[in-house]
SERO-4910 file (N, C-alpha, C, O; in steps of 0.05 Angstrom, whole numbers):
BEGIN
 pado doro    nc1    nc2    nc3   cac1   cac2   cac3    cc1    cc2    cc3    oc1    oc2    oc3
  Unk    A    -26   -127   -370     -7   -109   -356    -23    -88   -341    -46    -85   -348
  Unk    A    -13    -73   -319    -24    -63   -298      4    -41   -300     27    -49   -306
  Unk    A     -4     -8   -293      9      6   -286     -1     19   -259    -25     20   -252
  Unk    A     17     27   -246     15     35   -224     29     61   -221     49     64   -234
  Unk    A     18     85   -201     34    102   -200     19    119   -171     -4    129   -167
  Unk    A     44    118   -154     40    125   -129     52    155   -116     76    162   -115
  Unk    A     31    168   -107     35    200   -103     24    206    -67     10    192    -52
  Unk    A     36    234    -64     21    232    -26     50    236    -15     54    252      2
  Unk    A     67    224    -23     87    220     -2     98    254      4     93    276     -7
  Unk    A    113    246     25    123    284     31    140    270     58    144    247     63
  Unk    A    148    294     72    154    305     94    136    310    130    125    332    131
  Unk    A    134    297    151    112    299    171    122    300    198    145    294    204
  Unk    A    112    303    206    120    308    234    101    288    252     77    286    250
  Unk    A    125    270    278    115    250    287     80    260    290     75    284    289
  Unk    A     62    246    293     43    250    307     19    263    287     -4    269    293
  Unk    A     32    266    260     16    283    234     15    257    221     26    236    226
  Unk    A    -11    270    190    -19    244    181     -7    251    147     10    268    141
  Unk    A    -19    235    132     -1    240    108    -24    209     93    -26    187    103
  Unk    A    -35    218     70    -54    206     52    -36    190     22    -28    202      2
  Unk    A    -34    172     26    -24    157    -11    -44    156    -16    -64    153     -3
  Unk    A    -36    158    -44    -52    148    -68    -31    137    -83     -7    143    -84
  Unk    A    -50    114   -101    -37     96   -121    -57     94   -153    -76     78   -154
  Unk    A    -53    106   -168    -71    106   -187    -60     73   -208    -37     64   -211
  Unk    A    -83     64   -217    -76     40   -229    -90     47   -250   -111     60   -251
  Unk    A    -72     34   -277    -90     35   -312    -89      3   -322    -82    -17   -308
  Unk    A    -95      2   -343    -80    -17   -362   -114    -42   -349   -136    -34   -342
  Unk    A   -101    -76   -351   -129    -84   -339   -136    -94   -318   -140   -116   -308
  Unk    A   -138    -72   -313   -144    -58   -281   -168    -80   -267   -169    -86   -243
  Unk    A   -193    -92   -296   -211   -103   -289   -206   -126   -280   -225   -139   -271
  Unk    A   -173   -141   -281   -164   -168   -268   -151   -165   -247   -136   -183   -241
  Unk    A   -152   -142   -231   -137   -137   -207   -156   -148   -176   -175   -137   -166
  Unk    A   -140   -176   -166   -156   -185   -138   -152   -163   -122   -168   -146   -114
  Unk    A   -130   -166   -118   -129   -145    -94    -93   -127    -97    -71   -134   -107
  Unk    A   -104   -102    -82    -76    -93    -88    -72    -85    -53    -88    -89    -34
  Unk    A    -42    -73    -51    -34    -77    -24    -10    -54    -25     -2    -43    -46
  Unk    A      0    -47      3     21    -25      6     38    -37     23     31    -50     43
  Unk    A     72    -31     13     87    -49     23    109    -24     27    108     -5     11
  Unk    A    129    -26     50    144     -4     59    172    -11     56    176    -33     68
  Unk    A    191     -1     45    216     -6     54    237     21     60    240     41     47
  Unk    A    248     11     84    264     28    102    297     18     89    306     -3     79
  Unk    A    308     44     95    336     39     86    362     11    101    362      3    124
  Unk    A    375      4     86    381    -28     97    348    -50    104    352    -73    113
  Unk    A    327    -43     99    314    -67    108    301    -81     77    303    -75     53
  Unk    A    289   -103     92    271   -113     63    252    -99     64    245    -86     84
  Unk    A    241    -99     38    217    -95     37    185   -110     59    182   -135     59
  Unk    A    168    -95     74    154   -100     95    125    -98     79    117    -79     65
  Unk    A    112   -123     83     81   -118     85     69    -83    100     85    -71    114
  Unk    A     47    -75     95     35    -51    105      2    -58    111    -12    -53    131
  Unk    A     -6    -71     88    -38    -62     84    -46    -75     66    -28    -72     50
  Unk    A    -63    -90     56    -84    -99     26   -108    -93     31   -119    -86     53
  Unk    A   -119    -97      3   -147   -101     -1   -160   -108    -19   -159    -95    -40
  Unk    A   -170   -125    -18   -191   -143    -43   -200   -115    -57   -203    -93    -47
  Unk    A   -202   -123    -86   -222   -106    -99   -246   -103    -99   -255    -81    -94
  Unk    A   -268   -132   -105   -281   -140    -94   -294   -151    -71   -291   -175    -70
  Unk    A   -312   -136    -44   -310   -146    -25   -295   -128      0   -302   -131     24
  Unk    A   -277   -112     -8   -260    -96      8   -243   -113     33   -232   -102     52
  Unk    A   -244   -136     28   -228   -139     47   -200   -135     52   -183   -141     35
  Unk    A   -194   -122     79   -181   -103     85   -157   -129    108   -167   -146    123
  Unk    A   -124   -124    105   -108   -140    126    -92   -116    131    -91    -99    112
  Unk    A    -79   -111    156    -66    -95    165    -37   -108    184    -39   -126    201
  Unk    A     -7    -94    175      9   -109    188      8    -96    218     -2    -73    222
  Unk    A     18   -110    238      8   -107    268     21    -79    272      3    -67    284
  Unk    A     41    -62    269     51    -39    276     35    -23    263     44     -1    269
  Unk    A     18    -21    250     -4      3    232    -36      0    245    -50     20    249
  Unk    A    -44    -26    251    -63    -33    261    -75     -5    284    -64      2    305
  Unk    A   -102      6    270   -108     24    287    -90     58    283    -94     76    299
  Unk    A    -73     63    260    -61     77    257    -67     79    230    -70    103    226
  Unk    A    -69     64    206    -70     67    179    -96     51    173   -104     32    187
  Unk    A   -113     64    142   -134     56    143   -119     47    107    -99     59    100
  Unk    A   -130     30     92   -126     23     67   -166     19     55   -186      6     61
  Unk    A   -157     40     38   -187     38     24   -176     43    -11   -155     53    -20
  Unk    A   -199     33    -22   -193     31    -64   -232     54    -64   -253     62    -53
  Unk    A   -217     53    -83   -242     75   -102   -246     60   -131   -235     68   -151
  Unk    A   -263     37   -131   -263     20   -158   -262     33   -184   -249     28   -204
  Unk    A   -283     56   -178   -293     79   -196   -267     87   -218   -263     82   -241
  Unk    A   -253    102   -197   -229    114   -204   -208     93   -205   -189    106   -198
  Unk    A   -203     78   -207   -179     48   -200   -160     69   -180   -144     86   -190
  Unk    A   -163     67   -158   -147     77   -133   -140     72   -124   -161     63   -114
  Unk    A   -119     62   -106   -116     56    -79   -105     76    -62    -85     90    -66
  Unk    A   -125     76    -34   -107     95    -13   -101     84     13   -113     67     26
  Unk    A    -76    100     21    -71     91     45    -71    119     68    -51    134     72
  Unk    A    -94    122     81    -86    141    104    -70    136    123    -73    114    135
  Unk    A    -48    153    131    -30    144    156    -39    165    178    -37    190    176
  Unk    A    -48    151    198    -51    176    222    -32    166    240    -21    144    239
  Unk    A    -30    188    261     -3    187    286     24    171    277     34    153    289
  Unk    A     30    181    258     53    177    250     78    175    265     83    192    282
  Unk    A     96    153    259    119    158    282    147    160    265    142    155    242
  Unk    A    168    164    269    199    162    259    199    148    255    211    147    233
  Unk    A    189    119    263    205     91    246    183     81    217    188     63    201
  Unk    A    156    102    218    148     91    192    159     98    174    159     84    154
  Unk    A    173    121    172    203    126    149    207    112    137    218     91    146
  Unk    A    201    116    100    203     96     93    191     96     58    173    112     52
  Unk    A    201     81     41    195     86     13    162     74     17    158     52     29
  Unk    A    141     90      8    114     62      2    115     57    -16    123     75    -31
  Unk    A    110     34    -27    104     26    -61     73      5    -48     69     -9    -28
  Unk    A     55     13    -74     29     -4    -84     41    -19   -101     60    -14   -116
  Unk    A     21    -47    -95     28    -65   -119     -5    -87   -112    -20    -89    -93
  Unk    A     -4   -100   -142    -28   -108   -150    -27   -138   -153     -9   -148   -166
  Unk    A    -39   -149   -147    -38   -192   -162    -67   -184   -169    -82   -167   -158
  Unk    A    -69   -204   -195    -84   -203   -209    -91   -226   -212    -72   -241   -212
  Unk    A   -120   -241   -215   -127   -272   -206   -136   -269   -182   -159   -261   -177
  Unk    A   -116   -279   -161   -123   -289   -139    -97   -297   -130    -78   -304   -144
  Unk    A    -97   -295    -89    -66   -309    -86    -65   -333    -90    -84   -347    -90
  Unk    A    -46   -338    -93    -38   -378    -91    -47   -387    -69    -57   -410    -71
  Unk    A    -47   -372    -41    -63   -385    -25    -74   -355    -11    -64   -333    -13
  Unk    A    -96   -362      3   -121   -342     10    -97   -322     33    -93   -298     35
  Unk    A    -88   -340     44    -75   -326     73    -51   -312     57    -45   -292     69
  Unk    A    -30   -316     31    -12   -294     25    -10   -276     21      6   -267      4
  Unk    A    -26   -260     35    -35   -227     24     -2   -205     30     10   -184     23
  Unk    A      0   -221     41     26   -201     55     54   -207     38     73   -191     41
  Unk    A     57   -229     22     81   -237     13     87   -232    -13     81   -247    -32
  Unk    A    100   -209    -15    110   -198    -35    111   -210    -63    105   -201    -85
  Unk    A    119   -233    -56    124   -248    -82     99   -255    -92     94   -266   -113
  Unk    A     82   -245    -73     48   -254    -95     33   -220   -108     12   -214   -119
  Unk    A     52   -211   -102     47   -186   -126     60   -183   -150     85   -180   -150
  Unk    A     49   -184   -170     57   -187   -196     66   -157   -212     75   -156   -235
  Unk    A     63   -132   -193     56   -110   -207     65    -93   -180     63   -102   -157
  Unk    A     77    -68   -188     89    -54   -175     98    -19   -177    117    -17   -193
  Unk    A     93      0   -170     95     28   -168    122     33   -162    139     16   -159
  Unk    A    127     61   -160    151     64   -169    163     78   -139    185     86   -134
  Unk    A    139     78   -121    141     88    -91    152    112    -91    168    121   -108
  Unk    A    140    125    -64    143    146    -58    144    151    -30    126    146    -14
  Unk    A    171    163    -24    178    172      5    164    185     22    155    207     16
  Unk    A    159    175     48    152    194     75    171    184     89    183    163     92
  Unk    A    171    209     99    194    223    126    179    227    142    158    240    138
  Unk    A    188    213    172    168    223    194    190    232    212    208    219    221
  Unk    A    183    260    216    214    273    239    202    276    262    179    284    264
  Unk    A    225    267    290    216    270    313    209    296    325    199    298    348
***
């Protein structure tokens, strides 16, 4: 089992930045990779960001690209997500979540259903 617990969120103004964090416990030492996933009111839940534990490899969904950086702190079991130039439509719950193993296939980094583990998210507001 894997706990997760995600903090950072607040209040911003378009064009301001705003830092998550996701602290992870439990065995943390079987975690491939963990990832940040957004959901907006009426929508599904949206890919954001992953990253291998090992390796750092880093995927970014195309609307963040160049705007959000996703980095882990192994040390500390972390994950962060910096958001810079923030706009109104990133509004939106973030939740971290973790697969542990490996995906079923290399390219599902983005598909929810290959996270096994999940935070309890936390809101940003981005006002125009």
């Amino acid at each position: 089992q894997v706990q997760l617990v995600e903090s950072g969120g607040g209040l911003v103004q378009a064009g301001g930045s705003l830092r998550l964090s996701c602290a992870a416990s439990g065995r943390t030492f079987s975690i491939y990779a963990m990832a940040w996933f957004c959901q907006a009111p009426g929508k599904e839940r949206e890919f954001v960001a992953a990253i291998t534990w090992i390796g750092g490899f880093t995927y970014y969904a195309d609307p963040v690209k160049g705007r959000f950086t996703i980095s882990r702190d192994n040390a500390k079991n972390t994950l962060y997500l910096q958001m810079n130039s923030l706009k109104p439509e990133d509004t939106a719950v973030y939740y971290c979540a973790a697969v542990l193993g490996r995906y079923s296939s290399g390219s599902y980094y983005y598909r929810n259903d290959e996270y096994g583990y999940w935070g309890q998210g936390t809101q940003v507001t981005v006002s125009s």
